[in-house]
PyMOL commands that place a pseudoatom at each C-alpha (Angstrom):
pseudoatom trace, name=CA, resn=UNK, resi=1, chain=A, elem=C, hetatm=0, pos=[0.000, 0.000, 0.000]
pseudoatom trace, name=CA, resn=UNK, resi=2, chain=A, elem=C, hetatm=0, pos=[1.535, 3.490, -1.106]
pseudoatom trace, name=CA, resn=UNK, resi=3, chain=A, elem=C, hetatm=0, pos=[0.735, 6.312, 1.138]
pseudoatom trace, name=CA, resn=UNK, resi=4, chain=A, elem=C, hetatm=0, pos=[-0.514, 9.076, -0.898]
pseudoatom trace, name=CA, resn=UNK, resi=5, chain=A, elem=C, hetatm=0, pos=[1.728, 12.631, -0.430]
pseudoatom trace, name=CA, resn=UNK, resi=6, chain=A, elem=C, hetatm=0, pos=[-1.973, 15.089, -0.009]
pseudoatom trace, name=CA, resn=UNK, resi=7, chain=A, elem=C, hetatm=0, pos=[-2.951, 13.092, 3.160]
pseudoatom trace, name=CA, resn=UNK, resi=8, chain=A, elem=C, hetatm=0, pos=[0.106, 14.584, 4.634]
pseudoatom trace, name=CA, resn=UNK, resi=9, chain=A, elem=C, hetatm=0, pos=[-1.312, 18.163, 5.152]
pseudoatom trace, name=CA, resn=UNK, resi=10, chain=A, elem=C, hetatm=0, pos=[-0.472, 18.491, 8.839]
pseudoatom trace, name=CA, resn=UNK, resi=11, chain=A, elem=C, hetatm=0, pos=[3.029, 20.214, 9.524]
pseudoatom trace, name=CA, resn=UNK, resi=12, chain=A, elem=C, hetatm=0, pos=[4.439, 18.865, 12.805]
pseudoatom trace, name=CA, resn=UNK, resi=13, chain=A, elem=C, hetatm=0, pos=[7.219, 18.688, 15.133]
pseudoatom trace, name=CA, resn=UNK, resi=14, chain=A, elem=C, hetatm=0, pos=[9.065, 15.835, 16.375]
pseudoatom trace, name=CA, resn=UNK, resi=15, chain=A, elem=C, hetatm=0, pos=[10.257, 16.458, 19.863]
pseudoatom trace, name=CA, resn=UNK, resi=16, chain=A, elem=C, hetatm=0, pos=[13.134, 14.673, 22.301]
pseudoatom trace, name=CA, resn=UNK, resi=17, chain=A, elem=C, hetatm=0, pos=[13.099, 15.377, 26.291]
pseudoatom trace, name=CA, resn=UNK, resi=18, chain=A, elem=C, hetatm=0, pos=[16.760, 15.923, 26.290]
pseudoatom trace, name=CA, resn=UNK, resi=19, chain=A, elem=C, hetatm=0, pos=[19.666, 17.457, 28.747]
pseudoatom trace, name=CA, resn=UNK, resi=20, chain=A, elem=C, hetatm=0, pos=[20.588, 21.174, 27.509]
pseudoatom trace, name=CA, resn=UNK, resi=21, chain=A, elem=C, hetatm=0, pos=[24.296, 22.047, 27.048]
pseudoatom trace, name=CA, resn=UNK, resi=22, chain=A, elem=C, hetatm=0, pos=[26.145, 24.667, 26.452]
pseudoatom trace, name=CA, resn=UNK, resi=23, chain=A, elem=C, hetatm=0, pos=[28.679, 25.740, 23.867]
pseudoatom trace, name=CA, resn=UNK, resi=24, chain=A, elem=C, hetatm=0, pos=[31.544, 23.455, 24.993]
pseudoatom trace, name=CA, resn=UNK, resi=25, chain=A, elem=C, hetatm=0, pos=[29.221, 20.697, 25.153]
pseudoatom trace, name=CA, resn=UNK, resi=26, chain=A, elem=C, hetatm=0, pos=[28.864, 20.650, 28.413]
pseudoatom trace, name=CA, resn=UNK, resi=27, chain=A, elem=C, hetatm=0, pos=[25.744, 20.032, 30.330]
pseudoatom trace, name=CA, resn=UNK, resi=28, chain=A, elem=C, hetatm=0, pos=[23.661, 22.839, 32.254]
pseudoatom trace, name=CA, resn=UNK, resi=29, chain=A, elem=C, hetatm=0, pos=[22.991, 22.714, 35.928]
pseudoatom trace, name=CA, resn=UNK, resi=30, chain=A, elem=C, hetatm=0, pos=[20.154, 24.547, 37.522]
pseudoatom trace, name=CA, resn=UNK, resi=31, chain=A, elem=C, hetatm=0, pos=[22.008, 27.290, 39.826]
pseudoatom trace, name=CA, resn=UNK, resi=32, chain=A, elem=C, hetatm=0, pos=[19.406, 26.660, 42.599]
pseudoatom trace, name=CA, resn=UNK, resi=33, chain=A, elem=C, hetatm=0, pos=[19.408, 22.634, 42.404]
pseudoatom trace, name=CA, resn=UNK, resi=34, chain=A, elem=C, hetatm=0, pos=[21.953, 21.400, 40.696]
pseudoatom trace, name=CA, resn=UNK, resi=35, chain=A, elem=C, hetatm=0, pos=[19.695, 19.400, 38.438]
pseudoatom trace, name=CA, resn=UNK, resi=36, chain=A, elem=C, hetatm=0, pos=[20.818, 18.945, 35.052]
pseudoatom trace, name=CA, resn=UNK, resi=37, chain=A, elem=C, hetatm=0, pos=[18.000, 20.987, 33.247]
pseudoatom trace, name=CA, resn=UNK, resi=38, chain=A, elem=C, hetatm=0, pos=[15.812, 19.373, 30.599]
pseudoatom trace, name=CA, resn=UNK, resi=39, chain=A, elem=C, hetatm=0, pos=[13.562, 20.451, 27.913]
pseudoatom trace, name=CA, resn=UNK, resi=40, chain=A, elem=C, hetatm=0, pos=[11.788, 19.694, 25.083]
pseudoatom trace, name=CA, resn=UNK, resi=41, chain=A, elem=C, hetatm=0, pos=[13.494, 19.850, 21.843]
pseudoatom trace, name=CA, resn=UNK, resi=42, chain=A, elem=C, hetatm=0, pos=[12.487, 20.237, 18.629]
pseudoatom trace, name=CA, resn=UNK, resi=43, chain=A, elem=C, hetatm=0, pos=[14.878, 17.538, 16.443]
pseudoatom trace, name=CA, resn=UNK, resi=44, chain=A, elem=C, hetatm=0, pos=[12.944, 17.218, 12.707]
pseudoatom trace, name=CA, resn=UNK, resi=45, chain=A, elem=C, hetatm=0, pos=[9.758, 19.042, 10.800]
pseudoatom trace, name=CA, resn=UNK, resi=46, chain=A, elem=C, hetatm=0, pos=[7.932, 16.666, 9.069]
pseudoatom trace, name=CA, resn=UNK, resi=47, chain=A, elem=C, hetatm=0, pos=[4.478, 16.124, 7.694]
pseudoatom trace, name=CA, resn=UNK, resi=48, chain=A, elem=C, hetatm=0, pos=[1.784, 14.133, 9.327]
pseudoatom trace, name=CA, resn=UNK, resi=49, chain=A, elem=C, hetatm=0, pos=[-1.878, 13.165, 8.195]
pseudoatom trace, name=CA, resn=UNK, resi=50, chain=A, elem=C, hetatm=0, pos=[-4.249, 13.517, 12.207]
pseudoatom trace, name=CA, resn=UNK, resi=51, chain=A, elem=C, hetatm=0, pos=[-7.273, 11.553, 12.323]
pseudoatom trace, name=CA, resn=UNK, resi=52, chain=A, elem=C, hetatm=0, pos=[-8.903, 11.899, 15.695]
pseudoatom trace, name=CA, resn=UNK, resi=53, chain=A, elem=C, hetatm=0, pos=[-10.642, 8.516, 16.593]
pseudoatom trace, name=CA, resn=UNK, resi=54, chain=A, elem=C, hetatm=0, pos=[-12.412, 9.355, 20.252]
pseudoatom trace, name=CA, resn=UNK, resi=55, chain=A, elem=C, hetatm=0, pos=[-12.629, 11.544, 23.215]
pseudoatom trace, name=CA, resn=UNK, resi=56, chain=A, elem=C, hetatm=0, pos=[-13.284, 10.646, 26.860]
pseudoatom trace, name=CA, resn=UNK, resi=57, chain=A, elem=C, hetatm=0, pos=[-13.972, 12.705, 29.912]
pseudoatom trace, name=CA, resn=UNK, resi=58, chain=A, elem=C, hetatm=0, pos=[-12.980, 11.482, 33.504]
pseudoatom trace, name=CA, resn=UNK, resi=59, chain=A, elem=C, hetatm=0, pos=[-12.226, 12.800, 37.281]
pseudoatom trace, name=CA, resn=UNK, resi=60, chain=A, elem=C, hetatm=0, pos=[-8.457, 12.126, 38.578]
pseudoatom trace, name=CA, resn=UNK, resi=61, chain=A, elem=C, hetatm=0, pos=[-7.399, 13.774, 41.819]
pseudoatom trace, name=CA, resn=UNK, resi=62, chain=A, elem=C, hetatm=0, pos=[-10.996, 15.300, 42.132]
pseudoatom trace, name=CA, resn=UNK, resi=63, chain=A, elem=C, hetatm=0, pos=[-10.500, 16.931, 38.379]
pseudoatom trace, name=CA, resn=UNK, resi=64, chain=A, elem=C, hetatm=0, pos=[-12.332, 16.837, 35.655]
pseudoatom trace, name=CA, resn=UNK, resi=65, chain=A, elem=C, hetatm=0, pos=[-10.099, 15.856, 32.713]
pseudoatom trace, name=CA, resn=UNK, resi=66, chain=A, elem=C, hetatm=0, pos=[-10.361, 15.658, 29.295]
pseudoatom trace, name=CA, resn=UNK, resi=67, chain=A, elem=C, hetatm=0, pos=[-8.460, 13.052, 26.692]
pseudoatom trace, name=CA, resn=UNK, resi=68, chain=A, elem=C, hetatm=0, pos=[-9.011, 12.852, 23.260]
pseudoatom trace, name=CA, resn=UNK, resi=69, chain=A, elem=C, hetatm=0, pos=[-7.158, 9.705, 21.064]
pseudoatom trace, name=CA, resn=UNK, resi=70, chain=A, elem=C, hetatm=0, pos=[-5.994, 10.276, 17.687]
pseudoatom trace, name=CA, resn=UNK, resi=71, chain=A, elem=C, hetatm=0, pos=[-3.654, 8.511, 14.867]
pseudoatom trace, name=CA, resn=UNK, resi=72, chain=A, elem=C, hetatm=0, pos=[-0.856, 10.196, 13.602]
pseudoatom trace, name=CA, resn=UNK, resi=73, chain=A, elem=C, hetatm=0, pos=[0.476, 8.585, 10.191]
pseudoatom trace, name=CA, resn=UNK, resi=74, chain=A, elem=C, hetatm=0, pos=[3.686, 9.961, 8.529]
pseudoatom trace, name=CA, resn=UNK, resi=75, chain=A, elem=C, hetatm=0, pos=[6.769, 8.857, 6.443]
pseudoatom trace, name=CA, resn=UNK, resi=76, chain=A, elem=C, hetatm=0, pos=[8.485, 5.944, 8.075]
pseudoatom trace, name=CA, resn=UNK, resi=77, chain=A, elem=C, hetatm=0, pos=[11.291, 7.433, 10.265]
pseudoatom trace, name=CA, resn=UNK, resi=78, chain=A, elem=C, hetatm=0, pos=[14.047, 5.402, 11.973]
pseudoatom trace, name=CA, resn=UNK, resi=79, chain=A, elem=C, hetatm=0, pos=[15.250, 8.318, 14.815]
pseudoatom trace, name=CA, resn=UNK, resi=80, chain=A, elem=C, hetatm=0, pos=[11.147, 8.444, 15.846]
pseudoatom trace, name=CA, resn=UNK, resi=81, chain=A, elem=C, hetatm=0, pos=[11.219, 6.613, 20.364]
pseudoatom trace, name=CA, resn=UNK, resi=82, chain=A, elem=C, hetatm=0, pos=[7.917, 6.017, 21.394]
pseudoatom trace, name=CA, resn=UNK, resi=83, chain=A, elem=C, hetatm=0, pos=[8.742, 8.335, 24.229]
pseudoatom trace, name=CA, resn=UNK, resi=84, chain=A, elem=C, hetatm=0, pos=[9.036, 11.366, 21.608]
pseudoatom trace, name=CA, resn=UNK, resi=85, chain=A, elem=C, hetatm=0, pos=[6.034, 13.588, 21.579]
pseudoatom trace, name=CA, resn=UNK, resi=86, chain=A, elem=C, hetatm=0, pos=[4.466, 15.588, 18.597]
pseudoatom trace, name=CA, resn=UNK, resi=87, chain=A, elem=C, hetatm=0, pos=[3.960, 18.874, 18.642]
pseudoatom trace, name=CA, resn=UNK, resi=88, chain=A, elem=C, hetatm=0, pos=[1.311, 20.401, 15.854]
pseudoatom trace, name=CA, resn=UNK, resi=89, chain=A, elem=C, hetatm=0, pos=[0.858, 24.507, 16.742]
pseudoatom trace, name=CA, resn=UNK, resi=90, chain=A, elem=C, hetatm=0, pos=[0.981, 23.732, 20.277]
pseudoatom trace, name=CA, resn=UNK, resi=91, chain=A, elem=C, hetatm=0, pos=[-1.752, 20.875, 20.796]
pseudoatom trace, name=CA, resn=UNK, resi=92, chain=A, elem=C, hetatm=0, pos=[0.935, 17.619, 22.286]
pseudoatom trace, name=CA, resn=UNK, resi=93, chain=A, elem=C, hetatm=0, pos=[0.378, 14.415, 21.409]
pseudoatom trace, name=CA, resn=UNK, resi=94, chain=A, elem=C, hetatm=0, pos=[2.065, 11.598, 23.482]
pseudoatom trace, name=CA, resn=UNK, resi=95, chain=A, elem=C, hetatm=0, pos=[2.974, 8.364, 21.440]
pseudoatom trace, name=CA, resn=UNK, resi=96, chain=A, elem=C, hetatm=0, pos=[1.055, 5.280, 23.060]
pseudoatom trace, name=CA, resn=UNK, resi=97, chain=A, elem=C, hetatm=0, pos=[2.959, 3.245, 20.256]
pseudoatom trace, name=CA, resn=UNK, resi=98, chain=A, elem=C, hetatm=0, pos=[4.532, 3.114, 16.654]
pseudoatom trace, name=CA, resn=UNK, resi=99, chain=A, elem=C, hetatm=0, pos=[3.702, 0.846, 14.402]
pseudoatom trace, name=CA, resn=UNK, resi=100, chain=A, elem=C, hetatm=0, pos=[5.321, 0.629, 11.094]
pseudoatom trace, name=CA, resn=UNK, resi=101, chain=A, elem=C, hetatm=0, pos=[3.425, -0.691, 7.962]
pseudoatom trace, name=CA, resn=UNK, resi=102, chain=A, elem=C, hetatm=0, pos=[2.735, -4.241, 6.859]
pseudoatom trace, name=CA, resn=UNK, resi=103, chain=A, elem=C, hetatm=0, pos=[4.106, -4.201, 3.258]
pseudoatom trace, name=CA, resn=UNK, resi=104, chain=A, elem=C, hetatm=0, pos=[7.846, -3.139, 3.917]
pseudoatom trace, name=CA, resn=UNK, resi=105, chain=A, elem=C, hetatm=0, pos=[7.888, -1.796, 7.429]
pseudoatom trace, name=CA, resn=UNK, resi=106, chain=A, elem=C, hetatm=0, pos=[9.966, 1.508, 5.906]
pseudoatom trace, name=CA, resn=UNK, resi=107, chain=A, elem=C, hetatm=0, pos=[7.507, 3.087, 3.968]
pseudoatom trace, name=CA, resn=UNK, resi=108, chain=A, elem=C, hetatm=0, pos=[5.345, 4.907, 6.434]
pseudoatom trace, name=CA, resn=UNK, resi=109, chain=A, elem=C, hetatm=0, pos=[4.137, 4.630, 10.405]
pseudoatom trace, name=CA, resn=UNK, resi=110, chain=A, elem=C, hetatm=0, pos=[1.288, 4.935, 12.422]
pseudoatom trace, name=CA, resn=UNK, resi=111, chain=A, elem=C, hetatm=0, pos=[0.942, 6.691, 15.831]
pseudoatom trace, name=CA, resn=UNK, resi=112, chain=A, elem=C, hetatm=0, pos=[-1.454, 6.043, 18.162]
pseudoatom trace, name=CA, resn=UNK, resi=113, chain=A, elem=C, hetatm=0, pos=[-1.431, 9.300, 20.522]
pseudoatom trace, name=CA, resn=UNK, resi=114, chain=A, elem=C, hetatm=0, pos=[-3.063, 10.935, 23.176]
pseudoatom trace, name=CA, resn=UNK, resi=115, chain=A, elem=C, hetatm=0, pos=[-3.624, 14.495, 23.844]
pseudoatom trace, name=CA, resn=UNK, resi=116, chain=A, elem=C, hetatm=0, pos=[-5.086, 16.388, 27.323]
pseudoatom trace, name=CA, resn=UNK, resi=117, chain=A, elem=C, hetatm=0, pos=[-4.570, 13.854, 29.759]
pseudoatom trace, name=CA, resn=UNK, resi=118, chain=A, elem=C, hetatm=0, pos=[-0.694, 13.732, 30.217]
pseudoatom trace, name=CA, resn=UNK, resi=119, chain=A, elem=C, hetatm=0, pos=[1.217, 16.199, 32.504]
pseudoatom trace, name=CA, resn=UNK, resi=120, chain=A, elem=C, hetatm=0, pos=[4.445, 16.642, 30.392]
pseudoatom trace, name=CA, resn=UNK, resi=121, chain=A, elem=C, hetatm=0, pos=[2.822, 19.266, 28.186]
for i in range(1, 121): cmd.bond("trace and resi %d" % i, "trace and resi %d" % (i + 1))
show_as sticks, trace
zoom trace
């Protein structure tokens, strides 16, 4: 199966939780910790077809919270961790899995995310 280009329309950005550095290479500490400060970084641009599939609400910690599942399908990538996330204008979706497709396994994947319920937005 051939995964046609103009379902791609979504513009996204694959992000990495990673340790900052600085010039030398070296990593950065917090001044007031000493915790080796982490962020979200932005490591390729690529284009994504997003098909929401469902949305659930539900209480946790006496709070009303919102989740809504979706699948992400894009260009097969070899760099893409299931603990990435995907950034499209600000709404974060969190992998729940990749799975790659069942002709070649290198032509395109599909992402199961989530988006609302996590707390590393």
């Amino acid at each position: 199966m051939t995964l046609a280009a103009g379902k791609l329309r979504h513009r996204v950005e694959l992000q990495r939780f990673e340790y900052l550095q600085d010039s030398a290479g070296d990593p950065i500490q917090d001044p007031d910790t000493g915790e080796l400060r982490r962020e979200w970084v932005t490591y390729a641009t690529v284009f994504a077809a997003i098909e929401p599939l469902s949305a659930r609400e539900f209480v946790a910690s006496g709070a009303s919270v919102s989740e809504m599942m979706a699948r992400l399908t894009l260009r097969w990538r070899s760099d893409f961790l299931p603990s990435d996330r995907v950034n499209d204008h600000g709404k974060i979706y969190n992998p729940r899995g990749v799975l790659t497709d069942v002709d070649s396994g290198r032509e395109y994947m599909t992402i199961p995310v989530s988006q609302g319920a996590n707390e590393g937005e």
